[in-house]
C-alpha positions in Angstrom: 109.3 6.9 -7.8 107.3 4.1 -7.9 103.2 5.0 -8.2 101.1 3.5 -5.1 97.9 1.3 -5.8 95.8 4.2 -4.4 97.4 6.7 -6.8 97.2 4.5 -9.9 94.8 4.1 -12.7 92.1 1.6 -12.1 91.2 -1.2 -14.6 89.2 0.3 -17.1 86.6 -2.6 -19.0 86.5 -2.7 -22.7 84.2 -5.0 -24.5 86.4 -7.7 -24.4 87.4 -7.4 -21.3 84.5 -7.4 -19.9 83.2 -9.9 -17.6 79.8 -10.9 -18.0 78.8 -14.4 -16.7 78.4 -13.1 -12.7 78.8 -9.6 -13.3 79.2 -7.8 -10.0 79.5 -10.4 -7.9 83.1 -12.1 -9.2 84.7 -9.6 -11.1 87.0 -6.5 -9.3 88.4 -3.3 -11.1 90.4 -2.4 -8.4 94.4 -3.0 -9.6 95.3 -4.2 -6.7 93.3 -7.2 -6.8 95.2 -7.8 -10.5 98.2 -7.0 -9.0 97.9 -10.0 -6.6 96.8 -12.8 -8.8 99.4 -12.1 -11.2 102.5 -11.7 -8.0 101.2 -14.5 -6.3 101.4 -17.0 -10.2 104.2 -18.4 -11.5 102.8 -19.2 -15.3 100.7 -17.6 -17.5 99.0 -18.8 -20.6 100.0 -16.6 -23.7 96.9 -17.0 -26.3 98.1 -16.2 -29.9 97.5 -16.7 -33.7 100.3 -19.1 -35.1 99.1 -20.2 -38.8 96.1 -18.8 -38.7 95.0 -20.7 -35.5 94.5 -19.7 -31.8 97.7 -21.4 -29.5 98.0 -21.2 -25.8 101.8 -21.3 -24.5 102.9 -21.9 -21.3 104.9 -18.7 -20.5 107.1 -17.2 -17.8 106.5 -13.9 -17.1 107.0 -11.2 -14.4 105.2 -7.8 -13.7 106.7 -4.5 -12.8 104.7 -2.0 -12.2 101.7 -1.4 -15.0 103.8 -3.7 -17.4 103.6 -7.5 -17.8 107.2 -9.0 -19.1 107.7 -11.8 -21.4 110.6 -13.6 -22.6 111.8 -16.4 -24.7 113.7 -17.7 -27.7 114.5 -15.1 -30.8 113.2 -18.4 -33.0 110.2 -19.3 -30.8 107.6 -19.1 -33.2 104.9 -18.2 -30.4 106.6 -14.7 -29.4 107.0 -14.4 -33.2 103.4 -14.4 -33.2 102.6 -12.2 -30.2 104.4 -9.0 -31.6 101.9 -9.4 -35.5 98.8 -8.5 -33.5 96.5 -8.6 -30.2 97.5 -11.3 -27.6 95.5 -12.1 -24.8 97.5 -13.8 -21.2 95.4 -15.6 -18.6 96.8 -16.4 -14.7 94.7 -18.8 -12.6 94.8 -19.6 -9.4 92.9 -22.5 -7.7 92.3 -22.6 -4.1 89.9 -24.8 -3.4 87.5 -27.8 -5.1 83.7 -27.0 -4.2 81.7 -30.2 -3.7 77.8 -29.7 -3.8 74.9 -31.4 -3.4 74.0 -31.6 -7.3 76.5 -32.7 -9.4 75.9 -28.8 -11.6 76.5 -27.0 -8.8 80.4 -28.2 -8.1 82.7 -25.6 -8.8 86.0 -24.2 -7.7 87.5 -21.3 -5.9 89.4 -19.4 -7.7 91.4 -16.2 -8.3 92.0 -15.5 -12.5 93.1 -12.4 -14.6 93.0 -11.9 -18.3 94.7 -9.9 -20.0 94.5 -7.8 -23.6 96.7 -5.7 -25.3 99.5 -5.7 -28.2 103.0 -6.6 -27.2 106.1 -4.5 -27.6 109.1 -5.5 -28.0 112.1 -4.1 -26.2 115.3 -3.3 -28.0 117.1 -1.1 -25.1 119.6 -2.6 -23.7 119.0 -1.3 -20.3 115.1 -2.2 -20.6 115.5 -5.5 -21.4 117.8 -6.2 -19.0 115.3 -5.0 -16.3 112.4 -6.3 -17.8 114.7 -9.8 -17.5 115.9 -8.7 -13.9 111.7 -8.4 -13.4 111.1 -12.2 -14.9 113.8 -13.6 -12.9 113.1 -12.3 -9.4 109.3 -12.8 -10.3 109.9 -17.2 -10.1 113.3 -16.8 -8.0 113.0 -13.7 -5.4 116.6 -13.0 -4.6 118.4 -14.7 -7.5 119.3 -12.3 -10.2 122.6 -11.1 -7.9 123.8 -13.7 -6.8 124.5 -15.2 -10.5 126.1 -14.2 -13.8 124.4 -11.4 -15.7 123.5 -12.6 -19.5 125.5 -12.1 -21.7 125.5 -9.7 -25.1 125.4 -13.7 -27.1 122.5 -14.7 -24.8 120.7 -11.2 -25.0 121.2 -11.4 -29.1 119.1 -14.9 -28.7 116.4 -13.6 -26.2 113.5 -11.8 -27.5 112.1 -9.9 -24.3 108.4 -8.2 -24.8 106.4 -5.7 -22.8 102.3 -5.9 -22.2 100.1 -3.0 -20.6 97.8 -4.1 -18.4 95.5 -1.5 -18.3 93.4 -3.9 -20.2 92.7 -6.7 -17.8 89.7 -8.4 -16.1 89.8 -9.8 -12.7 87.4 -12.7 -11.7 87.4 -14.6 -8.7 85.2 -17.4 -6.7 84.8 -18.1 -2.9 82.6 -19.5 -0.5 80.5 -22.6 -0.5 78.4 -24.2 -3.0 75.6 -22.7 -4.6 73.3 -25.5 -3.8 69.5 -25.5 -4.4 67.4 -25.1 -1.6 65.7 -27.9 -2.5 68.9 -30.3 -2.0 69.9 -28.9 1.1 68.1 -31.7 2.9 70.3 -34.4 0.6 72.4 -36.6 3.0 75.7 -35.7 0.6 78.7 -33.9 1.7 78.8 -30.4 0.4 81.7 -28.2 1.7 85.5 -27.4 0.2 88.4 -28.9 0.2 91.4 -26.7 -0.1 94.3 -26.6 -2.3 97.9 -24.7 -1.5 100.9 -25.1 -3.7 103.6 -25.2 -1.5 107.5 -25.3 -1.9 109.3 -29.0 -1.1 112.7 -29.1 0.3 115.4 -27.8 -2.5 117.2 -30.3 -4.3 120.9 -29.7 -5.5 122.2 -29.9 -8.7 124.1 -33.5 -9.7 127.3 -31.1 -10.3 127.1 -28.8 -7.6 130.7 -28.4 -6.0 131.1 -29.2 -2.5 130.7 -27.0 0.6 128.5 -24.6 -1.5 125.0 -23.8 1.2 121.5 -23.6 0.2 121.1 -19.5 0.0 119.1 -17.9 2.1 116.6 -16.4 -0.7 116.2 -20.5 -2.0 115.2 -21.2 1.8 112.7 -18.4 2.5 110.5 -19.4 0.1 109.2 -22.5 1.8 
């Protein structure tokens, strides 16, 4: 049975999961507002050690439940890397560009989660096909029946890992500028302007046979 937000542990800070730069006023504990960010992104930003040297990877990832899921390549060096120590994943969303009156007080809205822990990875069968089945339908709701299931080849060449997220912080921005009261009588435009990724019209493949429809689940999402 699947645990309701009320019902489930909320975010507990460590040190380094802490926020401390407008403390109380941007950052949440409650899951649910983690929960959100992290349904609502398509990419995260996987921060390892590779040589000895922080990397940031662009990653696709999907969230079920408590667990954040990770996949790529058995040789990628970066997931190589994630399961020899602590990783840390970030997901930002920007919804807006804050203009102010003083050129220190522009900002951005935003929603952003970070997230701490030591990766696991999964060698079940069963597991990492659902942890795959979780990635899939995370970027393409609706897609993972309607095509061909991997296959034991592809699932020999796909290393699949699992995050807790009980070590997260949650930050967000909204509203106007923080302006100075002493430039609130400046005669520049101060306000936001508002930014929305949305979906363009789908475009079929080169080599996609004839007479075969847009689905449904591709359609919905615009």
């Amino acid at each position: 049975m699947t645990e309701s937000v009320a019902t489930r542990t909320p975010l507990s800070p460590t040190l380094r999961s802490t926020v401390t730069r407008y403390r109380g006023q941007r950052d949440a504990t409650d899951r649910a507002a983690l929960d959100a960010i992290l349904d609502t992104a398509t990419i995260c930003h996987l921060g390892v050690l590779m040589h000895g040297a922080p990397a940031v990877i662009p990653t696709i990832y999907g969230r079920g439940g408590d667990t954040l899921y990770l996949h790529g390549s058995t040789g990628s060096g970066n997931l190589r890397a994630a399961m020899t120590g602590d990783v840390s994943v970030a997901v930002t969303l920007v919804d807006g560009i804050v203009y102010a009156r003083s050129a220190m007080h522009f900002s951005m809205n935003y929603r952003s989660a970070v997230i701490h822990g030591r990766p696991t990875e999964l060698t079940d069968h069963a597991e990492r096909l659902h942890a795959l089945r979780v990635i899939v339908e995370h970027a393409a709701p609706g897609a993972w029946d309607t095509v061909r299931p991997p296959t034991r080849k592809e699932l020999a060449a796909t290393t699949v890992l699992s995050l807790d997220l009980t070590e997260a912080s949650v930050k967000t921005r909204t509203g106007d500028p923080s302006d100075d009261e002493s430039d609130l009588t400046s005669t520049a435009w101060a306000g936001t302007l508002p930014l929305h990724q949305t979906f363009a019209p789908p475009i079929p493949s080169a080599d996609l046979a004839p007479g075969i429809e847009i689905p449904t689940h591709v359609l919905s999402r615009r």
